[in-house]
N, C-alpha and C positions, 0 to 999 in steps of 0.2 A: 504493500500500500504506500502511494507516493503523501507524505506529511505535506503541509501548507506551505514548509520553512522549506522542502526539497524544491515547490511550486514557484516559490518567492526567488529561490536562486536562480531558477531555470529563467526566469522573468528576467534578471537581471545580467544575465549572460545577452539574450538575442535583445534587450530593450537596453543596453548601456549607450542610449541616446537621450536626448530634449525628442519631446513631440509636440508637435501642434495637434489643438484639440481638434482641426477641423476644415473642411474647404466648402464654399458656400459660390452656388451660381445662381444663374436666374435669366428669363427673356420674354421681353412682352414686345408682342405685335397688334395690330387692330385686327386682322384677320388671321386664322387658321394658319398654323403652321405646322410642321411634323415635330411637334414638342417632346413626345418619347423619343428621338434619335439625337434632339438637342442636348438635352439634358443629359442622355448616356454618355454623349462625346466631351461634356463639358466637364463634368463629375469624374470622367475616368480620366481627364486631362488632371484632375485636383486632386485623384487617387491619393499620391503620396501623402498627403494634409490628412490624411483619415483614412485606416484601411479595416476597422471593425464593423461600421454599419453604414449603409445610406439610405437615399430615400426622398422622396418630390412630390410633389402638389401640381398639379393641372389647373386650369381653371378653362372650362369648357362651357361652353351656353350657357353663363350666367354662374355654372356649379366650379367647385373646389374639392379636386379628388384628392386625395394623399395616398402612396403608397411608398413603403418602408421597412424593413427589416436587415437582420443583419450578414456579415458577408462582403467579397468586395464587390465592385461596378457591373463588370463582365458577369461573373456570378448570379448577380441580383437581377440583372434585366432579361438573362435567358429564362426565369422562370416566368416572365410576365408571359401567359397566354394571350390575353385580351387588347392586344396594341393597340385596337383601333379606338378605345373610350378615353387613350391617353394622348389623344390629337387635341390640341386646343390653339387658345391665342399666348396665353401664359404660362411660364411654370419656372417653380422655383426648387432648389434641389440642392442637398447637404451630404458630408463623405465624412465619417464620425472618428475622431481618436476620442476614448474617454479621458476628462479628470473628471469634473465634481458628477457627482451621480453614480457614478460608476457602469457596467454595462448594462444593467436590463433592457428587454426590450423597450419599456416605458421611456426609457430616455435618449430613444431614436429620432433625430429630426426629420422634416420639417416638425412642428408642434400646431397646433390650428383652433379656434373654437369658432362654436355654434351658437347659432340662434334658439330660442325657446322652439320651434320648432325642426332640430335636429339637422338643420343645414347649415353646412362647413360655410362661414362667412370668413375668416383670415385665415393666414399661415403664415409662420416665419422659421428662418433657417439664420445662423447666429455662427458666429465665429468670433468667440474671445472669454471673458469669465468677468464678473461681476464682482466686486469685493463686499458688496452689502446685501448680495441677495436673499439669504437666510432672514435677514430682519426684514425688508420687504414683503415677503412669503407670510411669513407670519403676521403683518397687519393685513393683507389683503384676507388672508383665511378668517382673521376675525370679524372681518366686511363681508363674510360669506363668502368669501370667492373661491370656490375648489381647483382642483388641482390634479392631475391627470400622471405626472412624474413623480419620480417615489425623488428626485432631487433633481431641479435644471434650473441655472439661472437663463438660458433660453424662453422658457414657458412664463418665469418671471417678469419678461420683456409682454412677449403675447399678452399676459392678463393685465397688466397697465394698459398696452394700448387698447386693448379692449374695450377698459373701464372709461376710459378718455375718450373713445369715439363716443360712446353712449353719453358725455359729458357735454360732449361739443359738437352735437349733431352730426357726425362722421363725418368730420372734418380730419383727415386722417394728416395734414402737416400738422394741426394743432396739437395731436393726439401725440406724437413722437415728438416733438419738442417736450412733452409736459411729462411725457414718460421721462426723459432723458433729463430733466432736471429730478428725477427720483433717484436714478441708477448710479452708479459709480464704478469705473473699473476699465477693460478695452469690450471692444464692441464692437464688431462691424456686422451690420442685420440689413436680409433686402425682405422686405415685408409683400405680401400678396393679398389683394381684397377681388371683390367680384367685376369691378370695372379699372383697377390699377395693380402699377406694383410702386413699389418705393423702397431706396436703399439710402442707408445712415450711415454713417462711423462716428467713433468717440473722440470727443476733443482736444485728444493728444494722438490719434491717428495710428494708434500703436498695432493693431493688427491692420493689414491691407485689406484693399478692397477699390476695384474702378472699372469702368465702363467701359463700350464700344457699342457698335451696332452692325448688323448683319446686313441692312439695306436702312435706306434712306428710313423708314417708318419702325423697322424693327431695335429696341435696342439689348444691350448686355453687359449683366454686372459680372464681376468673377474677385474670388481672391487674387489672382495672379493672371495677369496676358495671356497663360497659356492659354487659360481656359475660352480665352475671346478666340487664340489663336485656333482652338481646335474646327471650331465651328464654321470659320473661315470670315470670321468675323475682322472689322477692324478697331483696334484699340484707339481711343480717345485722349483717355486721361484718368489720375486717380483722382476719388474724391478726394477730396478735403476734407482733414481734421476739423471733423464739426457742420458737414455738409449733408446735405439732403437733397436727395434726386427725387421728384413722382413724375410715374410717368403713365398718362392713359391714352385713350386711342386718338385724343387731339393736340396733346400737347406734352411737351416736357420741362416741369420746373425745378428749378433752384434756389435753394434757401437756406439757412445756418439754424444753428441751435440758438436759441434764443440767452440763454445762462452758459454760462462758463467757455466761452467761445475767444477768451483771451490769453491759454493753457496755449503750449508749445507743443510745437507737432513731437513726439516722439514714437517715431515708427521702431521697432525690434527690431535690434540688430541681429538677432538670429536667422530673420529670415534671409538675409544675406549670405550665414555662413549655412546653414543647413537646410531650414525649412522648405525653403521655395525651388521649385523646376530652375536651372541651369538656364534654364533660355527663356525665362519670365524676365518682366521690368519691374518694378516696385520701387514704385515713387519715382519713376523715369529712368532708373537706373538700371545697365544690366549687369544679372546676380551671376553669369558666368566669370564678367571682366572682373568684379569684387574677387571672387575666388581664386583666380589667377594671378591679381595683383598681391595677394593677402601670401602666394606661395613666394613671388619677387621679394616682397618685404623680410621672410621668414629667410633666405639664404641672409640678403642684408645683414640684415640683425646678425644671425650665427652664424657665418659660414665654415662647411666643412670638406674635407677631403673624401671621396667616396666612389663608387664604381657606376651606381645606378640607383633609382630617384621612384620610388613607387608611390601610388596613392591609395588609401581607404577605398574602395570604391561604397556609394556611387561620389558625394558629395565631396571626398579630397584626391578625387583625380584633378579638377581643374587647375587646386593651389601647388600639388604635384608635376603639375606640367609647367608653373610659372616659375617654380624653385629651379628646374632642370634646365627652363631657357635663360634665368639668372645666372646659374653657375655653371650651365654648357654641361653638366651630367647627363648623362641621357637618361632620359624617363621609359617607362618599361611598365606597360598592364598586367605582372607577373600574377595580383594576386586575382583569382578568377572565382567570381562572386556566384553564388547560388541564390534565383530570385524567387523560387519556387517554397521557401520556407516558411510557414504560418506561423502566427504569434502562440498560438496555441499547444505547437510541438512538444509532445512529454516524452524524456527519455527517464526510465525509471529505476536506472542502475547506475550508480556511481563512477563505475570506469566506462561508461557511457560517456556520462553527462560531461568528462572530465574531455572529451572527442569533438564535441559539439559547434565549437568556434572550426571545427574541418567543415563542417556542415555550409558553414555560413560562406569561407572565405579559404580556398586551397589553393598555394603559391606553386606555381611552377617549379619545381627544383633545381635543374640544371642552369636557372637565371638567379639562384641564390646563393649554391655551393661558393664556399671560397670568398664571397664575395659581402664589401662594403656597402651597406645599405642604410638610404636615406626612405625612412617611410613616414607619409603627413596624412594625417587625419581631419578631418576638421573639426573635432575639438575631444576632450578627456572628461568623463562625466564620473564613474563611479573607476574607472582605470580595469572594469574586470574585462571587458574585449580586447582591451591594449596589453594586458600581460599575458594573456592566454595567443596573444598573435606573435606575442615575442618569443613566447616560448616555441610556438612553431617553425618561425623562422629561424628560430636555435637549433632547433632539432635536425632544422634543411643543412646546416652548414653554415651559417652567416658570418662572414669572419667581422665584420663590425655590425651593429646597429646604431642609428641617432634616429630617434622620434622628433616629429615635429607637428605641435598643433596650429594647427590655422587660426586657432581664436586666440585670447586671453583665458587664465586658469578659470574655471567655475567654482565661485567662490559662495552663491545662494541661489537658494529655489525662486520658482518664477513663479506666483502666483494670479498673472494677467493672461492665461488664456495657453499657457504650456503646460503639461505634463511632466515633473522635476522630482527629482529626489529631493529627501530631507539632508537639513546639511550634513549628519551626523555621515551621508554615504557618499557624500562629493570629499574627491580624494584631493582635491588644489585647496578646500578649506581645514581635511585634515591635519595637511601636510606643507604646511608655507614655503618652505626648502625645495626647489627644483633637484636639489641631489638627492635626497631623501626619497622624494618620487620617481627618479629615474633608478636609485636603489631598487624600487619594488617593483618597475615595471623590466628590470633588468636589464635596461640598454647602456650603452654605452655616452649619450650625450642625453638632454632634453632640452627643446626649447619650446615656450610658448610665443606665440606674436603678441608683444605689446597694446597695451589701449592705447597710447600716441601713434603705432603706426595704423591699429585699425583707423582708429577718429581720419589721419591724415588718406588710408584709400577708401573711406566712403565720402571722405568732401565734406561734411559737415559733423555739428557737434547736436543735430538734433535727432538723438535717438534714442531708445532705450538701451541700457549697457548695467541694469539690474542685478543677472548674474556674473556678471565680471565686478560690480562694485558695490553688492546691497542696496545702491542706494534707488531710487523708482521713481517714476513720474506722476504716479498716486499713492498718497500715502495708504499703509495698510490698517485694514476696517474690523473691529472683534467681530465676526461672522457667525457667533455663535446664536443659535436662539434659547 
């Protein structure tokens, strides 16, 4: 029998990343469009943001379907028999990583409520985390208002705006302005009603989110360009920290939050270094050149003597190939990733489990033996994937090792809409000492990339940089009820 504590390790071996909780798309046109093939393409474009549940909303003659469950993209849409009820003019669509909530079905997006008469009138799809939403929840339940998730600050968003359209005569700007002087935290939600849709972010901009359009009348939100890109859409621009799109079949407006609309944008740095597709923009920027400038910067900083130059795949091959054309090493795709592996894999014996990083990531040997090696990751979370790859590459023959992370050390949990260990199991807060840590992961050098040279390759100083410095762009809220 596998114990919880053998569960918990196995977790921490294939999960020794940050995760984002989420990818969120959306597309409204005045006429019909083939909305089930949109939403498949756009979602499986945002796949990587969320690979435990997803799930979309229609909005067809007037009605609002949702359908949902868990599983990834491809998966989830071969079981839909009935494609043709999921033709409409709109829909909106979410790719789930859990934190708050944890996985029940109950806490699969889109979220949606009804009318006294049992018809789906909104739906919303959310990507980021709330710091107040437990006390929220708790006054809205003592206003009567129930509650359909066993925990979502998603659904929290839903039943304010809910409460607000019915306030202000479904005036649905009014309604998310007044919501959003409740809420506190990152945010970015494209909301769906029976004649619109509308998309928001929070007013420090910290999770993405921006638009484009498919034709002149059709438009589309996504976390990241890819998602614009898949559908063959053309990207526009991002919203704005504090902006508000609606959009119905006449027209498309613009408006800000009314409160707190004087906050600084601070977008995640993370999505630069990890989170986001390679050939997404965010915030205009592209997240390949970041990556590759972030492996230039890393020889800078430390340069070393060495044979050949490998990357993590997927996310530090690009900073791996900028090290190599810094220091003229040549780079080499030796280690060859297995993409077939589900979060769920239980190996239930010991000298098993101890195997399992072969599973993930098997080095070519004969580009290893003998040989000095420079391998970059893009970043060291809890250190247990980087000793168990060290130890591999020991085993091949490596006559050197030097690790190199692409980010700064992770020094605190991210509580705005990531997925994070507690600090007690981030190894850069254990272990302040670079030697101490290259002790334990058994290489022979360690370097992390500086905050001065991140700040200096993303071009500015507004963004979030949390887990590299505690310190946040919203302060943290007692969440307890």
């Amino acid at each position: 029998m596998i114990s919880k504590l053998d569960i918990s390790n196995l977790k921490n071996y294939f999960n020794d990343k940050f995760h984002d909780e989420c990818g969120i798309f959306g597309i409204f046109s005045p006429q019909k469009v083939d909305t089930l093939s949109l939403i498949q393409f756009g979602l499986f474009a945002l796949q990587h943001r969320g690979q435990e549940a997803c799930g979309f909303s229609v909005l067809r003659d007037g009605y609002i379907i949702t359908h949902k469950n868990e599983g990834l993209v491809l998966d989830f849409f071969k079981k839909i028999s009935n494609s043709a009820c999921y033709h409409g003019n709109s829909v909106i669509g979410h790719t789930r990583y859990s934190t708050e909530g944890g996985q029940s079905k109950k806490n699969i997006q889109p979220f949606f409520g009804e009318n006294i008469d049992g018809r789906t009138t909104i739906s919303i799809v959310h990507n980021g985390n709330l710091i107040n939403a437990h006390h929220i929840r708790k006054r809205l339940e003592l206003e009567g208002i129930n509650f359909i998730s066993e925990y979502s600050d998603s659904e929290v968003i839903l039943r304010l705006i809910q409460k607000y359209l019915l306030e202000f005569n479904n005036n649905l700007e009014k309604s998310i302005q007044k919501t959003t002087i409740d809420i506190t935290g990152a945010y970015s939600v494209i909301v769906l009603v029976n004649n619109k849709i509308a998309a928001f972010r929070d007013p420090n901009g910290i999770r993405p989110l921006c638009y484009g359009m498919l034709n002149e009348k059709t438009y589309i939100f996504s976390s990241e360009t890819c998602g614009i890109d898949s559908v063959g859409g053309i990207f526009i621009r991002d919203l704005f920290p504090g902006e508000i799109i609606i959009v119905d079949k006449d027209s498309i407006q613009f408006s800000m939050l009314k409160e707190k609309r004087h906050t600084k944008k601070r977008i995640c740095s993370f999505e630069y270094i990890y989170f986001s597709r390679p050939d997404s923009l965010i915030e205009n920027i592209n997240v390949y050149e970041i990556r590759e400038k972030s492996g230039v910067k890393l020889y800078e900083q430390h340069p070393v003597e060495a044979d050949v130059v490998i990357g993590v795949p997927d996310s530090g091959v690009p900073a791996a190939i900028g090290y190599s054309k810094a220091s003229g090493i040549p780079f080499k795709p030796i280690l060859i990733k297995n993409k077939y592996i589900g979060r769920s894999f239980i190996l239930p014996k010991q000298e098993i489990r101890e195997k399992m990083v072969n599973l993930k990531l098997n080095p070519i040997l004969d580009e290893i033996r003998k040989k000095r090696i420079v391998i970059i990751d893009d970043s060291i979370v809890r250190g247990t994937t980087s000793r168990r790859l060290v130890y591999v590459l020991r085993k091949a023959g490596a006559k050197e090792i030097h690790f190199r992370s692409a980010s700064p050390p992770i020094i605190a949990p991210c509580y705005l809409g990531v997925d994070t260990p507690s600090k007690k199991d981030l190894i850069s807060y254990n272990h302040v000492n670079k030697k101490k840590i290259a002790e334990i992961l058994n290489v022979d050098s360690l370097e992390f990339l500086s905050m001065d040279n991140l700040i200096s390759i993303l071009g500015s100083i507004h963004y979030c940089f949390g887990c590299f410095t505690g310190n946040y762009p919203v302060k943290k809220y007692n969440n307890k009820l």
